[in-house]
Each structure stands twice: as C-alpha cells, then as structure tokens.
N, C-alpha and C positions, 0 to 999 in steps of 0.2 A: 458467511464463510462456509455455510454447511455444504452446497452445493457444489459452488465453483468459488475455490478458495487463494483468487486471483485479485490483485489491488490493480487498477488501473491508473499510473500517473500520468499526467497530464501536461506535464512541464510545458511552458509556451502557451498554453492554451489563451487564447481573449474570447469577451465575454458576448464576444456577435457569433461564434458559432458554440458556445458552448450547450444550449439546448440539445441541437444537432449530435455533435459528439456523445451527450448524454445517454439520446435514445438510440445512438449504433451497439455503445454498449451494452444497455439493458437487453436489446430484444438479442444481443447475443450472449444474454446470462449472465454478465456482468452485475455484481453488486454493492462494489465498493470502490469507488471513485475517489482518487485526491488530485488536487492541483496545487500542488507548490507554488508558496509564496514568491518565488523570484522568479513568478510568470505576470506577465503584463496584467492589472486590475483584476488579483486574484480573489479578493473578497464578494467582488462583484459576480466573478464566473462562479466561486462556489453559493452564492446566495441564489443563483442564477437556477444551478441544478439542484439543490435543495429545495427549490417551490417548483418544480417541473417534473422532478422523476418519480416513480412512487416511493410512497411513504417505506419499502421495504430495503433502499437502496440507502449505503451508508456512505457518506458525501462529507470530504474534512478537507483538510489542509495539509498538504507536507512543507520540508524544508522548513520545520516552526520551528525559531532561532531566540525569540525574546519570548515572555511572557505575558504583555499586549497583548500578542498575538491572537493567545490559547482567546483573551477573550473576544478579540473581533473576532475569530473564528466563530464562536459559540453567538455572538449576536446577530449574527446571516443567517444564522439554522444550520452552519457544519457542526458535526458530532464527531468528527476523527481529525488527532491531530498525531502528525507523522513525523518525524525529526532524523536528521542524518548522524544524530550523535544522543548521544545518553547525560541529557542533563536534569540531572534529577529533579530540580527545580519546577523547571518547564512540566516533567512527570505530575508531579506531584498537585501542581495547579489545573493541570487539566484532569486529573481526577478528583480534584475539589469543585472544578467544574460541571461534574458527570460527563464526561466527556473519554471515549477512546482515545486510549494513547499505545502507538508502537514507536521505540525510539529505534534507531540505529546503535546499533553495537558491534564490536572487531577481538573482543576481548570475551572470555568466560569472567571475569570482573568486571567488566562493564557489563553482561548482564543479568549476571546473578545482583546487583546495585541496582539496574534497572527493574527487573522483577519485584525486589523489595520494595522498591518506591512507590510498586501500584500497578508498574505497566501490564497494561493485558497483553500484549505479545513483545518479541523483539526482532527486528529489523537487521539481518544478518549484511551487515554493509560495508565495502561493496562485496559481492559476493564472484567476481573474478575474481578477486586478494583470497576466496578463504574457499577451498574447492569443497567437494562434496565428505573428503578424507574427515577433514580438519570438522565440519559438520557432526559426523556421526559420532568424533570424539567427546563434541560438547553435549551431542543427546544424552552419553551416558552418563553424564551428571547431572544436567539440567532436570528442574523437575518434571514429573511426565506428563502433566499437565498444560506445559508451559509451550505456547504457541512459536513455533521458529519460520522465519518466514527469510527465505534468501532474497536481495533485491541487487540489480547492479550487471546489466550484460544479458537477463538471461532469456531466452530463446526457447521456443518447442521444442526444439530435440535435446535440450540441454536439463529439460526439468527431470528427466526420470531418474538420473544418480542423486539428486539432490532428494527427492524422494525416498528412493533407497537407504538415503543416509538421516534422514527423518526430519524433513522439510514439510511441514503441515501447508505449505502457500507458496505463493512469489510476490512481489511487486514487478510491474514489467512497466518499463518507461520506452526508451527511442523504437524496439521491438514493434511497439503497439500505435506509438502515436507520437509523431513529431509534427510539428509546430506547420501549417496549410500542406498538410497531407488531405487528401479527400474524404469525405467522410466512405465512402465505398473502400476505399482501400485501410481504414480504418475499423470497418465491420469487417473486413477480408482478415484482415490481422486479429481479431478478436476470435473469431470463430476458429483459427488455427492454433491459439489458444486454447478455449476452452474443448475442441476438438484433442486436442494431446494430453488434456489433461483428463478427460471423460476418458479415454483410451489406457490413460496408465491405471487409473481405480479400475476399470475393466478388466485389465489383466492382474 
C-alpha cells in the first residue's frame, strides 16, 4: 500500500485468465488484488494468483459474507479478506486467522466497531452514497492512524477530492476491470490509474 495504494477488484474474474490479469497488474504497480466471492470458482482464481505473482503482492477475497470463508480464503494462500459490510465476527476471525481484514462501512459506528474489532482499514462503501464532504468529516474523528479507503464508482479524475478529504487508497472495480475485457485494455486502465494517482502525491 506504500507505493500505489490502489486495491484491484476483480469481480467476474475465472480462473483461465486469472494469471494473465495477475501480471497486467503487477507490472502496472499494482499490489493488492481481491476477487470477490460471487465471481465464478473464486477460490480457485485467488489460489491461482497467490502461487503466480510475487511473494510482495497481497491477493484475498472480497464480498466475504460467512465465516467459512475467512478460512477457505486462508487455505489457497489469500491473506486479505474484504467485506461489503462490517461484521464484526467475520473481523474478528480473520484476524484470528492472521489475516487482513478491510470491512465496508457507511456509518462512523460502524467503523469506529469495525476498528475495534481489529480491522486494519475500513472500506468507505459505496462511496457514490458518501461524497468527499461527508469523508473529511469522519477524518476528523477517526483515529489518524486509521486507513480510509473509498470504494464504489470511483474513476481517475474522481480520486483527488477524495484525497483531499483524507482518503489514504481506493478500491476500483468496473473502472479497472470487468468480466472478458482484454487484458491490454485492462493494463490500459491500470496505468490510468496508477498514472492519476503518482500525479496527485506529485503535486
């Protein structure tokens, strides 16, 4: 996250191009990859890119709904599990797991809970519902520590207020990569990406 503090979802993804997709992202400075479980034979694609990419690249699960999960995630070799809501539970077991956890949260209660629980960052979702305004409100409480990452819509030219209003990352899903796009046009989108993003620490 130090570099390019960009999560890649993967929604759709199967597990015959998932190597492919893998390495468009890496060589375009991508380092943190999840495919959501309500993508076709998810366990398989993230097992897939967990023994492919290297060892520096953080490869999990989103959409983690049950508790299962946390562990099939964790016996592929995923280490991040990403959640579209804040259940504490779920939290809690994937850091009993040793395991990365960002939940999704809409509420300053739901993630000052989710923080408690363990979570290493939280998942500001979706983040067309909660603009940049509503953002910079919760920095000022949230502890300053505490990783905010907006996910839900958002776009290159959309990251810089959300930055301003103290967005440590994003998740970027249809933006980046939807389900037999090309891998070219999926390196094209990545680099636009991390291209907007190098440009705003720049300035």
């Amino acid at each position: 996250m130090a570099d390019l503090p960009l999560i890649a979802i993967l929604r759709g993804l199967t597990p015959d191009n998932a190597e492919a997709v893998g390495n468009a992202l890496v060589e375009s400075g991508f380092r943190v990859i999840e495919v959501p479980l309500n993508s076709p034979d998810p366990f398989r694609s993230i097992e897939i890119l967990a023994r492919s990419l290297p060892k520096n690249v953080l490869v999990g699960a989103g959409t983690v709904l049950r508790l299962e999960d946390v562990s099939g995630v964790h016996d592929v070799g995923g280490k991040l599990i990403v959640m579209p809501h804040a259940d504490l539970e779920v939290i809690r077991t994937a850091k009993e797991a040793r395991l990365i956890c960002t939940p999704g949260v809409a509420t300053p209660t739901e993630a000052f809970a989710a923080l408690k629980a363990g979570a290493d960052g939280i998942k500001i979702f979706p983040a067309e519902g909660i603009p940049p305004v509503i953002v910079k409100a919760w920095r000022a409480v949230l502890p300053k520590d505490a990783i905010v990452l907006p996910v839900g819509g958002i776009k290159p030219e959309t990251m810089k207020s959300y930055v301003e209003a103290g967005a440590n990352g994003f998740g970027l899903g249809s933006a980046l990569f939807t389900p037999g796009m090309s891998v070219e046009d999926i390196r094209r989108n990545a680099k636009a990406f991390e291209q907007a993003w190098r440009a705003l620490r720049a300035g």
